[in-house]
C-alpha positions, 0 to 999 in steps of 0.5 A: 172812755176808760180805754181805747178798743182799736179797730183798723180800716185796712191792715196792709204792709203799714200796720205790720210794724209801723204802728199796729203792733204798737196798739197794743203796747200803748196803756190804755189801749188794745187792738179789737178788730181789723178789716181788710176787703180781702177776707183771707188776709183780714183772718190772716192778719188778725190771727198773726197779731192776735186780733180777737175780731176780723171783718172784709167790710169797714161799715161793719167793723166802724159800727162794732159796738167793742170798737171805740176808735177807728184807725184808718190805714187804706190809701188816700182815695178811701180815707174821707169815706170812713171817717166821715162814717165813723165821725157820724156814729161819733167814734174817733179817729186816726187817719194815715197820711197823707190825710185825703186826696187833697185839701177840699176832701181833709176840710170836709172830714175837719168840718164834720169833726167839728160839727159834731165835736169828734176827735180826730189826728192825723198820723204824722207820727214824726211829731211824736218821735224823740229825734225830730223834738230835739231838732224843735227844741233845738230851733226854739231855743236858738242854738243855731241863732234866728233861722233863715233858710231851710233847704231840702233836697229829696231824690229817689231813683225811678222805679222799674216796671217791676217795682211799680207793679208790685201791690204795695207801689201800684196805688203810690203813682196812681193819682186817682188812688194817691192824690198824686206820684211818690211826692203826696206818698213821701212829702207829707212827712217832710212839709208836716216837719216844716210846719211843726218846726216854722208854724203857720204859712205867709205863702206857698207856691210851686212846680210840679212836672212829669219829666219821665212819663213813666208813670200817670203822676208828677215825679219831679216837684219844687216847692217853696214856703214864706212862713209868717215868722219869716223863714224860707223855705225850698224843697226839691222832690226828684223821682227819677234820678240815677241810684248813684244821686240818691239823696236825703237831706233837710239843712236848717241855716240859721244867723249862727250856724247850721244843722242837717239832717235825714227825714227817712233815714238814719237819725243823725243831727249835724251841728255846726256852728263857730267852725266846729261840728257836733252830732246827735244821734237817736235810735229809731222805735222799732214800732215808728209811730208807738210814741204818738199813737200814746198820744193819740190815746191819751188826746183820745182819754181826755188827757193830753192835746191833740199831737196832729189835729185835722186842722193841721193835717188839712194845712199840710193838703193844702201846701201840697196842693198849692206846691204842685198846683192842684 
């Protein structure tokens, strides 16, 4: 392949700004054709983004001979199903987070890739954004000394009736759909960060526990992780707080200092080290995963490596299964 003809598997709010648009800014790569099960919002969308083909039925858009590479972009429940067909008609692959409903399901997409020497990577875009490089430079070249602990603290407040009713929340707390509550929606990103950061996993374990009822999924879960280089790591994920308890912190303690930082919010590194502070500060993309979708294209094209490979998307399924005792 010269070039990356895209097609997307399901064209909802995620591909909007996040990463859709970016398909076609990226060298090398343009956006041919979107599905969405809804007809009108497939036409809708392709025509708003100026996408040449639309269609209401993946196995369609997947056997297009103009597409050479699927994005998979639907909730998790769906997401094995396409790339196990686009992997059998030998086309590659890049599938949303998190990467299926559990670990079992990522190994059967891992295994058919292999099998049949497909190319697929996950959409953990974080590894590809500037802010969360700085903070992997940062730890390997030791600027805060030998890293000790890692200690994360995410809180939302519960969402109302009316928010969990909204199409774009719904499927969120349905595990059926989500593989679990707002945790399998929003952790990948963070244990993904980890896993970049600290490497393979000595050992996982966790607590996972539905404290509100309000909903058919876990919404308050602690995790913790031994890495093999020896780093801990704890996390805390609370869904049903108060709005005034809202939090977002990672801090990274280390023999010589310490950094923190938000994952979700704004891109802010605080250093601090022999009593004084330093802070680093990056400007988000406007299209999020523009820079590894670049990377993804050029794995794609035969040059560069994978960015997030299935291999690594299946570990960070099997931490969250372990995590919440699936």
């Amino acid at each position: 392949m010269k070039k990356i003809n895209w097609g997307i598997i399901g064209c909802g709010n995620v591909t909007e700004v996040k990463s859709g648009p970016a398909f076609n800014k990226v060298k090398n790569s343009s956006l041919v054709a979107v599905m969405r099960r809804d007809a009108k919002k497939a036409e809708d969308y392709a025509i708003r983004h100026n996408v040449p083909k639309w269609y209401d039925d993946a196995t369609k858009l997947i056997n297009d001979p103009d597409v050479n590479a699927i994005y998979i972009a639907t909730p998790p429940s769906l997401h094995e199903e396409y790339a196990l067909q686009a992997i059998r008609v030998e086309k590659p692959v890049y599938v949303e987070k998190p990467m299926t409903l559990n670990y079992v399901s990522a190994k059967r997409i891992l295994e058919a890739a292999e099998e049949k020497n497909i190319k697929v990577s996950v959409a953990h875009y974080r590894r590809g954004q500037p802010f969360f490089n700085k903070i992997k430079q940062l730890i390997n070249d030791k600027i805060i000394g030998d890293i000790r602990v890692v200690q994360l603290e995410f809180y939302k407040k519960l969402m109302s009736d009316e928010q969990m009713n909204l199409s774009g929340n719904k499927w969120r707390v349905d595990a059926a759909i989500s593989g679990g509550g707002l945790f399998h929606d929003l952790a990948p990103h963070q244990l993904d960060l980890m896993y970049f950061f600290f490497g393979d996993v000595e050992s996982v374990g966790g607590i996972s526990v539905n404290q509100s009822k309000k909903y058919n999924a876990d919404d308050i879960v602690c995790g913790n992780i031994l890495f093999k280089n020896g780093v801990v790591f704890n996390g805390i994920w609370c869904f049903n707080c108060g709005k005034d308890d809202a939090k977002d912190i990672c801090k990274i303690v280390g023999s010589e200092g310490s950094m923190s930082f938000s994952v979700f919010n704004e891109q802010k590194l605080v250093i601090h080290k022999n009593d004084t502070e330093d802070i680093i500060s990056f400007t988000p993309p406007h299209h999020v995963q523009e820079p590894m979708i670049e990377k993804v294209v050029s794995y794609f094209l035969d040059e560069g490596p994978n960015p997030c490979g299935a291999k690594e998307g299946a570990e960070v399924m099997r931490l969250l299964d372990a995590i919440t005792k699936k």
